[in-house]
C-alpha positions as CSV (number, residue, x, y, z in Angstrom):
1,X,0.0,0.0,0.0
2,X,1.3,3.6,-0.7
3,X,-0.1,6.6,1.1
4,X,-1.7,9.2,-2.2
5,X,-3.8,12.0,-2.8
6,X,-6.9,11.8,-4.8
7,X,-9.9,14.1,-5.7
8,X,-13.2,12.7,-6.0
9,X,-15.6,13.1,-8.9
10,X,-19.6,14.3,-7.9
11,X,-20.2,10.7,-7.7
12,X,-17.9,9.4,-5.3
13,X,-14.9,7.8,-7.7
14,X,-11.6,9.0,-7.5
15,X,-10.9,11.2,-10.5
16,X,-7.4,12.6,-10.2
17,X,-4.4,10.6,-8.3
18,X,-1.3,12.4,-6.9
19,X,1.8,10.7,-5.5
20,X,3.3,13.5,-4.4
21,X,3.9,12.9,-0.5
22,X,4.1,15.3,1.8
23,X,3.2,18.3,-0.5
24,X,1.5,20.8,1.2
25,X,0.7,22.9,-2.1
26,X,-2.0,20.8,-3.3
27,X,-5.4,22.2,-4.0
28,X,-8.1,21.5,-1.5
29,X,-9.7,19.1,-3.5
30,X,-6.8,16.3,-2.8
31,X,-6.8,14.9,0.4
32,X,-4.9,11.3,1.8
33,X,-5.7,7.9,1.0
34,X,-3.9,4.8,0.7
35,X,-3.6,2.5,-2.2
36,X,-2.8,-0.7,-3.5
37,X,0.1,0.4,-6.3
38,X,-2.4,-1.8,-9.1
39,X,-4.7,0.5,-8.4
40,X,-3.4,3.8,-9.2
41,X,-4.3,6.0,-12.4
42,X,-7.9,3.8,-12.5
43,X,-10.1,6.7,-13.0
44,X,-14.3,6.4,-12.9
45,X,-14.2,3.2,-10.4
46,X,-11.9,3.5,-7.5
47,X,-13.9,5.0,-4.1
48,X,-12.3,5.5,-1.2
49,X,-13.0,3.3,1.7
50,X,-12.5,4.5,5.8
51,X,-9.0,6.2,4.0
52,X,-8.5,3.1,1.6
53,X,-8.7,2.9,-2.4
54,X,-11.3,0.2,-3.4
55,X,-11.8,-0.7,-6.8
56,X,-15.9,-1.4,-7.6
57,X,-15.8,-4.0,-10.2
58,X,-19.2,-3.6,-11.1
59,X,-18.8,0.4,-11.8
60,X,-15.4,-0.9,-13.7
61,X,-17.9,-2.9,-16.3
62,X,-20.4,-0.5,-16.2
63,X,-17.5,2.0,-17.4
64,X,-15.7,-0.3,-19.9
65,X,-19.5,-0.5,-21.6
66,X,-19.9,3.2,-21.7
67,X,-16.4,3.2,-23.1
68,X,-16.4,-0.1,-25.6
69,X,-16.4,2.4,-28.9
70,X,-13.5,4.1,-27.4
71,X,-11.7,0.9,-26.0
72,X,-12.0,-0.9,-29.3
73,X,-10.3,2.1,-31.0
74,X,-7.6,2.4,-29.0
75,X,-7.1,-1.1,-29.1
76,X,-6.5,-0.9,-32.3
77,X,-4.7,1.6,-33.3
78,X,-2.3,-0.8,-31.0
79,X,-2.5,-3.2,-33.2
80,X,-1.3,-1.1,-36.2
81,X,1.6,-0.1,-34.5
Protein backbone atom coordinates (compact mmCIF):
# COMPACT_ATOMS: atom_id res chain seq x y z
CA UNK A 1 0.00 0.00 0.00
CA UNK A 2 1.33 3.56 -0.71
CA UNK A 3 -0.14 6.56 1.10
CA UNK A 4 -1.69 9.17 -2.17
CA UNK A 5 -3.79 11.96 -2.83
CA UNK A 6 -6.95 11.84 -4.81
CA UNK A 7 -9.91 14.06 -5.73
CA UNK A 8 -13.23 12.71 -5.97
CA UNK A 9 -15.56 13.13 -8.91
CA UNK A 10 -19.57 14.26 -7.90
CA UNK A 11 -20.24 10.75 -7.73
CA UNK A 12 -17.94 9.42 -5.32
CA UNK A 13 -14.90 7.81 -7.73
CA UNK A 14 -11.56 9.00 -7.49
CA UNK A 15 -10.90 11.23 -10.51
CA UNK A 16 -7.39 12.60 -10.17
CA UNK A 17 -4.40 10.57 -8.29
CA UNK A 18 -1.30 12.45 -6.91
CA UNK A 19 1.83 10.67 -5.46
CA UNK A 20 3.34 13.53 -4.43
CA UNK A 21 3.85 12.88 -0.53
CA UNK A 22 4.09 15.33 1.78
CA UNK A 23 3.23 18.32 -0.46
CA UNK A 24 1.45 20.78 1.20
CA UNK A 25 0.74 22.87 -2.06
CA UNK A 26 -1.95 20.79 -3.33
CA UNK A 27 -5.42 22.25 -3.99
CA UNK A 28 -8.13 21.54 -1.49
CA UNK A 29 -9.69 19.10 -3.48
CA UNK A 30 -6.84 16.30 -2.78
CA UNK A 31 -6.81 14.91 0.40
CA UNK A 32 -4.93 11.32 1.80
CA UNK A 33 -5.74 7.85 1.05
CA UNK A 34 -3.87 4.84 0.72
CA UNK A 35 -3.63 2.46 -2.20
CA UNK A 36 -2.78 -0.69 -3.52
CA UNK A 37 0.09 0.42 -6.29
CA UNK A 38 -2.39 -1.83 -9.06
CA UNK A 39 -4.74 0.55 -8.43
CA UNK A 40 -3.45 3.80 -9.23
CA UNK A 41 -4.26 5.97 -12.40
CA UNK A 42 -7.90 3.84 -12.51
CA UNK A 43 -10.13 6.66 -13.04
CA UNK A 44 -14.31 6.44 -12.87
CA UNK A 45 -14.22 3.22 -10.38
CA UNK A 46 -11.94 3.49 -7.51
CA UNK A 47 -13.90 5.02 -4.13
CA UNK A 48 -12.32 5.48 -1.24
CA UNK A 49 -13.03 3.34 1.68
CA UNK A 50 -12.47 4.54 5.79
CA UNK A 51 -9.03 6.17 4.02
CA UNK A 52 -8.50 3.10 1.58
CA UNK A 53 -8.75 2.95 -2.36
CA UNK A 54 -11.27 0.19 -3.38
CA UNK A 55 -11.76 -0.69 -6.83
CA UNK A 56 -15.85 -1.41 -7.57
CA UNK A 57 -15.85 -3.97 -10.25
CA UNK A 58 -19.24 -3.59 -11.11
CA UNK A 59 -18.75 0.36 -11.78
CA UNK A 60 -15.40 -0.93 -13.71
CA UNK A 61 -17.93 -2.87 -16.30
CA UNK A 62 -20.38 -0.49 -16.24
CA UNK A 63 -17.52 1.96 -17.42
CA UNK A 64 -15.65 -0.32 -19.94
CA UNK A 65 -19.46 -0.45 -21.57
CA UNK A 66 -19.86 3.19 -21.72
CA UNK A 67 -16.40 3.18 -23.13
CA UNK A 68 -16.37 -0.09 -25.57
CA UNK A 69 -16.44 2.36 -28.88
CA UNK A 70 -13.52 4.09 -27.40
CA UNK A 71 -11.66 0.86 -26.00
CA UNK A 72 -11.96 -0.86 -29.28
CA UNK A 73 -10.27 2.15 -31.03
CA UNK A 74 -7.56 2.44 -29.02
CA UNK A 75 -7.12 -1.12 -29.07
CA UNK A 76 -6.54 -0.91 -32.32
CA UNK A 77 -4.72 1.61 -33.31
CA UNK A 78 -2.29 -0.77 -31.03
CA UNK A 79 -2.53 -3.16 -33.21
CA UNK A 80 -1.30 -1.12 -36.17
CA UNK A 81 1.60 -0.13 -34.49
Amino acid sequence: MKEVYVSLSENGYVQEWCDIEGNDNLPERFFKAMADEKLIGNVDAVKIVDGIAVLDKKEQQNVMVENGDLINQIQEEIRTL
